[in-house]
C-alpha positions in Angstrom: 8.9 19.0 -2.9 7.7 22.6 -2.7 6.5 24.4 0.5 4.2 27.3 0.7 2.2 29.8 2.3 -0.1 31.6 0.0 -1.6 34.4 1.6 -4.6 33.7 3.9 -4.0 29.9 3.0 -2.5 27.2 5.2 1.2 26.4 5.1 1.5 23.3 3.3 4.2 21.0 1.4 3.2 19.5 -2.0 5.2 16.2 -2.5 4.6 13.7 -6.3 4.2 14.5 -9.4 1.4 17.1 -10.0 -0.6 15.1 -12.6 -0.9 12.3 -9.8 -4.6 12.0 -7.9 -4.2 14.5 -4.6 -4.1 13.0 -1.7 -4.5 15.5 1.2 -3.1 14.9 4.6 -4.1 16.2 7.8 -2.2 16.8 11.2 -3.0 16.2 14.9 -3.4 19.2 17.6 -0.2 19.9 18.3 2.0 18.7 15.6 3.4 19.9 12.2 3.3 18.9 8.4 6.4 16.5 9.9 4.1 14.5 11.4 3.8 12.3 8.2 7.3 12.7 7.1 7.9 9.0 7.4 5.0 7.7 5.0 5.2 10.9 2.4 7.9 9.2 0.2 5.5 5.8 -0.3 2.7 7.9 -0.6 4.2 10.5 -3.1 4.7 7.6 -5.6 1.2 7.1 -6.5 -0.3 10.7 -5.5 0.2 14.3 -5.4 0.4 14.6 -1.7 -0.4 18.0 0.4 0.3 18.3 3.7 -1.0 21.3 5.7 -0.6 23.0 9.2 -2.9 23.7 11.8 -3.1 27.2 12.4 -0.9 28.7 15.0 1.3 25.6 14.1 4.3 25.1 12.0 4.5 27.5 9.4 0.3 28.6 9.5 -0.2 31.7 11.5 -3.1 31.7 14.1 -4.3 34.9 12.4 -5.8 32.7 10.0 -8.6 32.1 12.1 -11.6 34.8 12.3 -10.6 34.9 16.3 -8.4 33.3 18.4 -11.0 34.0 21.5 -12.5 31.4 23.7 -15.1 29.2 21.9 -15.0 30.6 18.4 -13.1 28.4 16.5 -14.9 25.4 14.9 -14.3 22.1 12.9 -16.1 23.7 10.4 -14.1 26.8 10.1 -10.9 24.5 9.7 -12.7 22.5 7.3 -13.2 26.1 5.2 -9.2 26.9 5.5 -8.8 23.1 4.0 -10.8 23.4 0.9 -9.4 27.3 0.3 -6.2 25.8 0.2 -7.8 23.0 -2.0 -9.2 25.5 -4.5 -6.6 27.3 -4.4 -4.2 24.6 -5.9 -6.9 23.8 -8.2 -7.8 20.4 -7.0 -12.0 20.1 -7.0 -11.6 15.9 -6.0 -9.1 14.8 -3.6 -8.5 11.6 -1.2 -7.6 12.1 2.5 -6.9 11.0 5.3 -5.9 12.8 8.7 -4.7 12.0 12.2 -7.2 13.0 15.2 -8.0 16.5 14.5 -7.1 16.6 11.4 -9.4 13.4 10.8 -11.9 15.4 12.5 -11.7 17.8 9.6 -11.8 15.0 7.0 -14.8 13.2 8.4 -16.5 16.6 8.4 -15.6 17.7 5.4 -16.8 13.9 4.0 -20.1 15.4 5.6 -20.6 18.3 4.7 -18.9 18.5 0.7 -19.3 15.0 -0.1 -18.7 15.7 -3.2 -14.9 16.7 -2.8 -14.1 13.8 -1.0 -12.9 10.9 -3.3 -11.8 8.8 -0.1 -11.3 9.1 3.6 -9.3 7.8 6.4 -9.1 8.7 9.9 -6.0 8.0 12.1 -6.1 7.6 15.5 -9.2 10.1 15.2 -13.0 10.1 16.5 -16.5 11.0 16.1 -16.9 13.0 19.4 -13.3 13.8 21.5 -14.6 13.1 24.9 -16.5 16.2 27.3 -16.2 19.6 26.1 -15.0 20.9 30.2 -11.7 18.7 29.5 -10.7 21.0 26.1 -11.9 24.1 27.7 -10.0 23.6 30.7 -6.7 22.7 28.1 -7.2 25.8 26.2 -7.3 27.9 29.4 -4.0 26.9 30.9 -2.3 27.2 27.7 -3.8 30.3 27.3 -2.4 31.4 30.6 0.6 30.0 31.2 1.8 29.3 27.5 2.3 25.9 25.8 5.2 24.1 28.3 2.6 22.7 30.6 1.1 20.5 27.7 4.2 20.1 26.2 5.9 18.4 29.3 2.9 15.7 29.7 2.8 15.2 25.8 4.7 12.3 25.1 2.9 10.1 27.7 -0.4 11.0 25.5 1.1 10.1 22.0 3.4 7.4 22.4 4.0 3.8 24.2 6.2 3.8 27.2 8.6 1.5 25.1 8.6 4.7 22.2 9.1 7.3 24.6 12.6 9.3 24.4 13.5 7.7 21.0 14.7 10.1 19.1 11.8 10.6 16.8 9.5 10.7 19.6 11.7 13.8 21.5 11.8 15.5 18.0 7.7 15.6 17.9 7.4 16.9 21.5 10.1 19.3 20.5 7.8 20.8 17.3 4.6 21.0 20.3 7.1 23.5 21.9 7.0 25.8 18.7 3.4 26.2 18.8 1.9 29.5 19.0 -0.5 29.1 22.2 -3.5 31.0 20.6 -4.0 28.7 17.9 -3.8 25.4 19.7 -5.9 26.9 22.1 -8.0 27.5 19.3 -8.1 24.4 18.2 -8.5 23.2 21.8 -12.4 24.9 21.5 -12.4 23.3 18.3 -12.4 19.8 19.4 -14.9 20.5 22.3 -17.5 21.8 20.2 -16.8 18.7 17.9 -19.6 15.7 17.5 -20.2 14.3 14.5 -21.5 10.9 15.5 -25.3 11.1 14.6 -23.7 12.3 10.9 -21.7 9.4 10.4 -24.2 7.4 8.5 -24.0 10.0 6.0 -20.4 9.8 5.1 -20.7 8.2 1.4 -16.9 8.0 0.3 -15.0 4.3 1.2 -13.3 5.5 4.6 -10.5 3.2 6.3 -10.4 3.9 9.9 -6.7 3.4 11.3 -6.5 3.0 15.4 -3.6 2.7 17.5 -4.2 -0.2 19.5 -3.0 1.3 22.6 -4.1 4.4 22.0 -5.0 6.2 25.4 -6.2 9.8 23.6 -8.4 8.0 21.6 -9.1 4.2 22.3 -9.8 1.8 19.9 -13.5 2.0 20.7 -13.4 5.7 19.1 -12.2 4.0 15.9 -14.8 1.4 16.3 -17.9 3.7 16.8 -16.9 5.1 13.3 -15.8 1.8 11.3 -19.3 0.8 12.5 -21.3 4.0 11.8 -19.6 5.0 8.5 -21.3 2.9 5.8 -18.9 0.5 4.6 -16.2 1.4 6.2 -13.4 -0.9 7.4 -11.0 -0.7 10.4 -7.5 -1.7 11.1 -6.0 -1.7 14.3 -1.8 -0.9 14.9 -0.7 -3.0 17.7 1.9 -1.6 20.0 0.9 1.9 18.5 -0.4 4.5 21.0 -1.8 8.1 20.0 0.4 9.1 17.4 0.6 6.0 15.1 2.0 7.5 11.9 5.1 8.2 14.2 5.5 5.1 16.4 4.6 2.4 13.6 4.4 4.0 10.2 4.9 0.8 8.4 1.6 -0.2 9.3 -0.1 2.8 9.0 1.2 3.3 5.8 0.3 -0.7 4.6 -3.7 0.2 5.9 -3.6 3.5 3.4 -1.7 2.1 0.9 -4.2 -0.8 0.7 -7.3 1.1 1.1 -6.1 3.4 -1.8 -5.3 0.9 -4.3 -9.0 -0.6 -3.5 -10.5 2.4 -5.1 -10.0 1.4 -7.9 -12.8 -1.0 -7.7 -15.0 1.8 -6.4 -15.8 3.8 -9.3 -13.2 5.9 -7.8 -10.8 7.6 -10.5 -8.0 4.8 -10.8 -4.8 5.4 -9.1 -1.7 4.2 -11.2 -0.4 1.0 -10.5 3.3 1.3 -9.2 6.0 1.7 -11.9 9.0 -0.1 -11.4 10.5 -2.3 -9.3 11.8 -0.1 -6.6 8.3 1.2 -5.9 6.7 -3.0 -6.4 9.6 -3.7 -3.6 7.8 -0.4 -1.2 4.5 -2.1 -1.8 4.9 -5.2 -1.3 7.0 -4.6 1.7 4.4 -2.5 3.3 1.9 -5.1 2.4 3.6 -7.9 3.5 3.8 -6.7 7.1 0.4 -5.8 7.5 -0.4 -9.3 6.7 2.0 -11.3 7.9 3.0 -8.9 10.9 6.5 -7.1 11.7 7.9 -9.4 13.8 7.6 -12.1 11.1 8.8 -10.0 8.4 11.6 -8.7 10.3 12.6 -12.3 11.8 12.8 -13.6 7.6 14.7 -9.9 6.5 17.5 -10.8 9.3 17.6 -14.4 8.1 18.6 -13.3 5.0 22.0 -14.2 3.2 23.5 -13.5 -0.3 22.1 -17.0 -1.3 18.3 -16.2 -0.2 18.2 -12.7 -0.7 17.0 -12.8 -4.9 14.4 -14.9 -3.8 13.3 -13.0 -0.7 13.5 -9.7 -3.1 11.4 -11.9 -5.4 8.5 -12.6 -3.0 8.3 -9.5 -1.7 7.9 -7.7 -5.0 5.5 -10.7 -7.3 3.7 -12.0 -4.6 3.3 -9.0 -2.4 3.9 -6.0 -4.5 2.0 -7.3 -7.2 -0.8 -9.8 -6.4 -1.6 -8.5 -2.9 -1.8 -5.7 -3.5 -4.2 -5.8 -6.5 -7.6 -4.2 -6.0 -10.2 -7.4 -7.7 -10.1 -8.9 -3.9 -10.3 -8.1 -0.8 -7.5 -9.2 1.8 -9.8 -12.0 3.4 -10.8 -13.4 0.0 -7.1 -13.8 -0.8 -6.5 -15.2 2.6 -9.3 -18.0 1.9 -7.7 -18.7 -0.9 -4.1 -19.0 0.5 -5.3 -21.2 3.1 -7.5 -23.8 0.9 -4.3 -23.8 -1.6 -1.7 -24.7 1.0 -4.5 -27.2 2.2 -4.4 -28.5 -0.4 -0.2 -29.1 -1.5 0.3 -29.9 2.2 2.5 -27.1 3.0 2.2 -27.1 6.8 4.9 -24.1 7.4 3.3 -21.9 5.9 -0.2 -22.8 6.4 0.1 -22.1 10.1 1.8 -18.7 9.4 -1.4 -18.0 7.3 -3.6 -19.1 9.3 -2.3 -16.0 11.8 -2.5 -13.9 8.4 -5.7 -14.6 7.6 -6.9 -13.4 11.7 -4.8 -10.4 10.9 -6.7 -9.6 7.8 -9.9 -9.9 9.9 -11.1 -13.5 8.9 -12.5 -14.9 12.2 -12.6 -18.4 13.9 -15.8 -19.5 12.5 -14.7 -18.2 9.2 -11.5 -19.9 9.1 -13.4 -23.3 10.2 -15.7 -22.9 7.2 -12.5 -22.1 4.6 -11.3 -26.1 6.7 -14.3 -27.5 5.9 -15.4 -26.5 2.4 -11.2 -27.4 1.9 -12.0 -30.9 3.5 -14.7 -32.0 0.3 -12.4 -30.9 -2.1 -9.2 -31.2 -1.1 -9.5 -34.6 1.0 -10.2 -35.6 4.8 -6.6 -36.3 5.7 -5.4 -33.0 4.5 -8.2 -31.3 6.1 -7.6 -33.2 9.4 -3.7 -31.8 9.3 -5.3 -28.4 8.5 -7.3 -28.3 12.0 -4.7 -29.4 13.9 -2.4 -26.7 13.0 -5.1 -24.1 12.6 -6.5 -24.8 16.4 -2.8 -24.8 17.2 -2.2 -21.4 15.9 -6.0 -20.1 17.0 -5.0 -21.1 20.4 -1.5 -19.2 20.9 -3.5 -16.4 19.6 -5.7 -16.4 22.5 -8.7 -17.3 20.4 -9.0 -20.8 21.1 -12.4 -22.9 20.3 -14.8 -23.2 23.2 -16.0 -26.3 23.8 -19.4 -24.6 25.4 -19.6 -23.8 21.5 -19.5 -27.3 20.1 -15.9 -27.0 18.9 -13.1 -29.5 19.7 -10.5 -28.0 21.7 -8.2 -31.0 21.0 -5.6 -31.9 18.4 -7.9 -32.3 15.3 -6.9 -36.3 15.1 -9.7 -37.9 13.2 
């Protein structure tokens, strides 16, 4: 890992080998290069990953900026500082992704130099952060009276009550209190001058949108209004993840970029290197794996665990996950079709019902999932298919999706 600060460029950190496909990663308001410390390692497997600070933060002076007065600093004038530091390493095509204002940058960037932009993906970020009087009225106090004020209401804005005082959680607030107040002021005007949503349609490179699902900064409608105004793009949402995701649930952050990455590589998109090893299959799959099957599972099967299960538990997570999940030729809801009409078919109830709450994670809906039944039912038999509802209606129903009978479905057992 190397850290610099190049004169007139951004501090960054370069982590990964520097033949690997850049990835570059953007910060919030308020918080450091740190802020993706916990997904760097993954990431730095497959990619040459740069990290930069905001200025006035972490190790970027505010002077950076043409003027630290009220109202001049732009998205677009941080955008410029990003592809200076860019050039400067030499990198003319790079992936990124970036967490509220630093996705701010990325979407514009993806707007305005399309042609630098291999990939994109938002975190916790938006088209247009709320009324312009609300940043104004930030960057005054701070300003004023320096950075505490913001500082001392700060965790309640990036984190779940539950997340709040961990120890990772005190050590971000901590890094706000380091900032110089000029340049998050700065960046304050910044975000109130910010609107890019009649240019989303014009966002050509395949974007993931990442959303905290109780995000209070910005709610998962923000995420929404660009998933759905970005051609193409898809959307994930963290549960019990508020502002500052890639903090309070990196895993499945991490399993959203890792899985929209390796999909480039049906995209025209230069390929990224399939993982080496079985160390970095294990990471993969791992990350995979939860997104799919959720934390609570995987960590429920990880503490089951004993010496006589563990091989084959190491096995899963690195054949099945690490390497055929997280191949690019399908999508995550063709592979859950699939799943389902296989274990359909073989009668494995188990795990059928635990895929049937994988494949609504993966975005299949109700209807869909009915259709993957009935196409399963001609082929692989009435009896088996009958089973199949029953547990799926089961599973559709604790998920607080159940079938409506005002829409023609049963709401029974699924007994033929």
């Amino acid at each position: 890992m190397t850290t610099t600060t190049g004169r007139g460029l951004l501090h960054h950190r370069i982590d990964g080998a520097g033949t690997a496909s850049p990835l570059i990663l953007g910060p919030s308001l308020g918080t450091t290069v740190d802020v993706w410390e916990p997904l760097t390692a993954a990431l730095a497997r497959d990619h040459r990953v740069i990290r930069w600070d905001l200025p006035g933060h972490g190790g970027s002076p505010s002077g950076l900026l043409a003027s630290t007065k009220e109202g001049a600093t732009t998205i677009a004038e941080l955008g410029r500082l990003v592809l200076d530091l860019a050039d400067a390493l030499e990198i003319e095509r790079f992936s990124y992704a970036g967490v509220s204002l630093g996705g701010a940058v990325g979407a514009w960037l993806a707007v305005h130099h399309p042609g630098r932009i291999a990939s994109l993906a938002p975190v916790c970020s938006s088209a247009r952060f709320g009324e312009p009087q609300a940043w104004h009225e930030r960057a005054a106090l701070v300003r004023a009276e320096g950075i505490g004020p913001v500082a001392d209401t700060a965790a309640a804005r990036w984190f779940t009550p539950g997340f709040t005082g961990t120890p990772a959680a005190d050590a971000t607030v901590a890094s706000l209190r380091t900032v110089d107040p000029y340049g998050y002021a700065a960046c304050c005007d910044a975000l109130a001058s910010y609107d890019l949503r009649a240019d989303l349609p014009r966002i050509t490179a395949p974007t993931a949108v990442i959303a905290g699902r109780e995000d209070q900064a910005t709610p998962p409608a923000h995420a929404r209004q660009l998933a759905d105004g970005i051609p193409g793009a898809a959307l994930t949402e963290v549960a019990h993840a508020a502002h500052l995701a890639v903090v309070e649930r990196p895993g499945p952050v991490l399993a959203a970029l890792l899985g929209h990455l390796s999909e480039l590589r049906t995209t025209g998109t230069p390929a990224q290197p399939v993982p080496e090893g079985d160390a970095s299959r294990h990471a993969a799959g791992m990350a995979v794996r939860r997104a799919v099957l959720g934390d609570a599972h995987v960590d429920r099967a990880v503490a089951r665990t004993t010496p006589f299960t563990a091989t084959f538990q190491d096995f899963i997570t690195r054949y099945a996950w690490g390497e055929i999940w997280t191949r690019p030729g399908l999508s995550r809801k063709t592979r859950s079709c699939i799943t389902l009409t296989a274990l359909v078919a073989r009668g494995h109830h188990e795990e059928l019902a635990m895929h049937v709450r994988a494949a609504l994670r993966n975005g299949l809906t109700r209807e869909e999932i009915e259709e993957v039944l009935l196409q399963a039912a001609v082929y692989c038999g009435v009896p088996a298919a009958n089973s199949a509802f029953a547990i799926a209606n089961q599973v559709i129903e604790e998920q607080g999706a159940a079938y409506d009978p005002a829409d023609g479905h049963d709401t029974g057992s699924g007994q033929a």
